[in-house]
Residue, then its C-alpha position, 0 to 999 in steps of 0.5 A: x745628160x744621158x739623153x742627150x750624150x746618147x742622141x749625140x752618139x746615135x749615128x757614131x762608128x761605135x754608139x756605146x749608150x748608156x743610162x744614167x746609172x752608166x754615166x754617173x759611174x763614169x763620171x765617178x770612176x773618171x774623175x770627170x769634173x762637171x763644173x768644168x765641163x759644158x752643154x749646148x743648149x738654146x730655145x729648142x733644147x740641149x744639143x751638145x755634151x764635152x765632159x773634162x776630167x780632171x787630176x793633178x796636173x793634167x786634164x781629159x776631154x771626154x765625151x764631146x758630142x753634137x746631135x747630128x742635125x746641128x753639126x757643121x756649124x762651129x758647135x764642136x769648135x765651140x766647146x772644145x774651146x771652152x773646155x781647153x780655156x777651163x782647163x787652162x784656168x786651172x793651170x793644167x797645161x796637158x790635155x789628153x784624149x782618145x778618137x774612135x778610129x776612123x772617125x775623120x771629122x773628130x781627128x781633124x777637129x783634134x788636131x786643128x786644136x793643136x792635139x798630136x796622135x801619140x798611140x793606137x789603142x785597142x777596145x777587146x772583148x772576149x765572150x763568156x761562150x767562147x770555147x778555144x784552147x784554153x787549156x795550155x794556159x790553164x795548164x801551165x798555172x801553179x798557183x793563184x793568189x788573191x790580193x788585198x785592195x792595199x797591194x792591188x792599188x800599189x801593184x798598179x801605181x808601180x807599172x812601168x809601162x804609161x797607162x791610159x787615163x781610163x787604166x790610170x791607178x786614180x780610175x782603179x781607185x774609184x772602182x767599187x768592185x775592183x779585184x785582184x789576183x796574182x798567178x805564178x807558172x811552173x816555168x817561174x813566170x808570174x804576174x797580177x792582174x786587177x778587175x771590175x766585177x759587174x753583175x753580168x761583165x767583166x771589165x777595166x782588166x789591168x793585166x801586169x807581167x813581172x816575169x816570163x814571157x808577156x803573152x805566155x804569163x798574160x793567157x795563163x792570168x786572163x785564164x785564171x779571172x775565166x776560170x773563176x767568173x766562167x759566164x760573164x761577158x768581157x770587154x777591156x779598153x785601152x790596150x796598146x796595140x803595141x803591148x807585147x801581152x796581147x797575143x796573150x789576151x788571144x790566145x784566150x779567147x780575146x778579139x779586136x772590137x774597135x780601136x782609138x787614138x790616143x792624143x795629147x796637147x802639150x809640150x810637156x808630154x809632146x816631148x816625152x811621147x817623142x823621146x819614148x817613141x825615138x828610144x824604142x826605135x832605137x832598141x829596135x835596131x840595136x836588135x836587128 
């Protein structure tokens, strides 16, 4: 399955290969249901991969891939037909995805299956060398308090704002490596954050202000994981562009690697998405 997921991705905007070991986890960690998922193969091989997470009431196309020479022809269509029937089998009536940005021929595909764009997310790294002015964030820290798996899982099930599938508390909990903290700033601002720690990288960061300003608050935490784990690589994905914590993540040394578009297929969630959207706009001409 990696090889054939990695022959898929060979040409794409933004490959992201993995070994076996990565796609196990990702599996794991996702809750992506294999017997629900497909391949496409015929007498010369496999030539095609759609993978289909699954949770309560809801499902998730991932990874949906054809090698390049086999494109073009209807296999795409092909599966994710299949995997929109499997999923209404089993009576999951919304259906979420994400599309690299700039990536038309996927885009289009999406919404000929009746998928509408719902946000722009963003994928950031931040590297272990990066030597900016960290110091005001550093500064303005007055204590940092590790949490418990207990109170890191019910932190995370208590965010206001929607999560994406991967930030969701189901994924964090699949997480074997996960840590957390919470930081308090002398101004009374404070916050927690939760975080997979990998050999070499830091990732799956989930960042949560409970009081002060969002981007002040979220440098002066994503400070406090650096300051801990000072050589490790970093890379988080699936931030909103909108998340008002993100002049914070670049205060600290954080960049803007690529981006995707979340979408979603059902009425359900298509109504919510829009009155989400409509009462935000709302509030910002009450400002104005």
């Amino acid at each position: 399955m990696a090889a054939v997921y990695n022959q898929t991705r060979i040409d794409y905007l933004v490959p992201m290969p993995m070994n076996a070991a990565r796609l196990g986890e990702y599996v794991h960690v996702y809750d992506v249901d294999l017997s629900a998922s497909c391949v496409l193969l015929d007498e010369a091989g496999l030539f095609g991969l759609g993978m289909l997470g699954v949770r309560p009431g809801r499902a998730w196309i991932t990874r949906l891939g054809v090698v390049p020479e086999r494109r073009q022809a209807g296999a795409g269509r092909e599966m994710m037909s299949f995997l929109l029937a499997t999923a209404a089998t089993r009576g999951l009536e919304t259906v979420w995805l994400e599309v690299i940005k700039g990536n038309v021929p996927a885009y289009t595909l999406f919404q000929r299956h009746e998928f509408h764009e719902t946000r722009e997310l963003l994928v950031v790294r931040r590297s272990p060398i990066w030597r900016g002015a960290g110091a005001a964030a550093a500064q303005s820290i007055r204590a940092i308090e590790p949490l418990s798996q207990a109170a890191t899982l019910s932190l995370l099930s208590q965010r206001q704002e929607r999560p994406n599938w991967l930030n969701e508390t189901e994924s964090m909990r699949n997480v074997r490596q996960l840590e957390a903290l919470m930081v308090h700033c002398h101004d009374g601002g404070y916050g927690w954050a939760s975080f997979d720690v990998g050999k070499f990288q830091l990732s799956r960061i989930v960042v949560d202000v409970l009081q002060g300003d969002p981007a002040t608050v979220a440098a002066a935490i994503l400070q406090a994981i650096h300051q801990h784990y000072p050589r490790k690589d970093t890379v988080i994905e699936n931030i909103a562009a909108d998340d008002p914590k993100w002049p914070g993540f670049q205060q600290v040394g954080y960049f803007d690697s690529f981006r995707r578009i979340e979408m979603v297929r059902g009425k359900g969630e298509g109504r919510r998405e829009k009155a989400e959207g409509r009462r935000k706009k709302e509030e910002g001409r009450g400002k104005k």
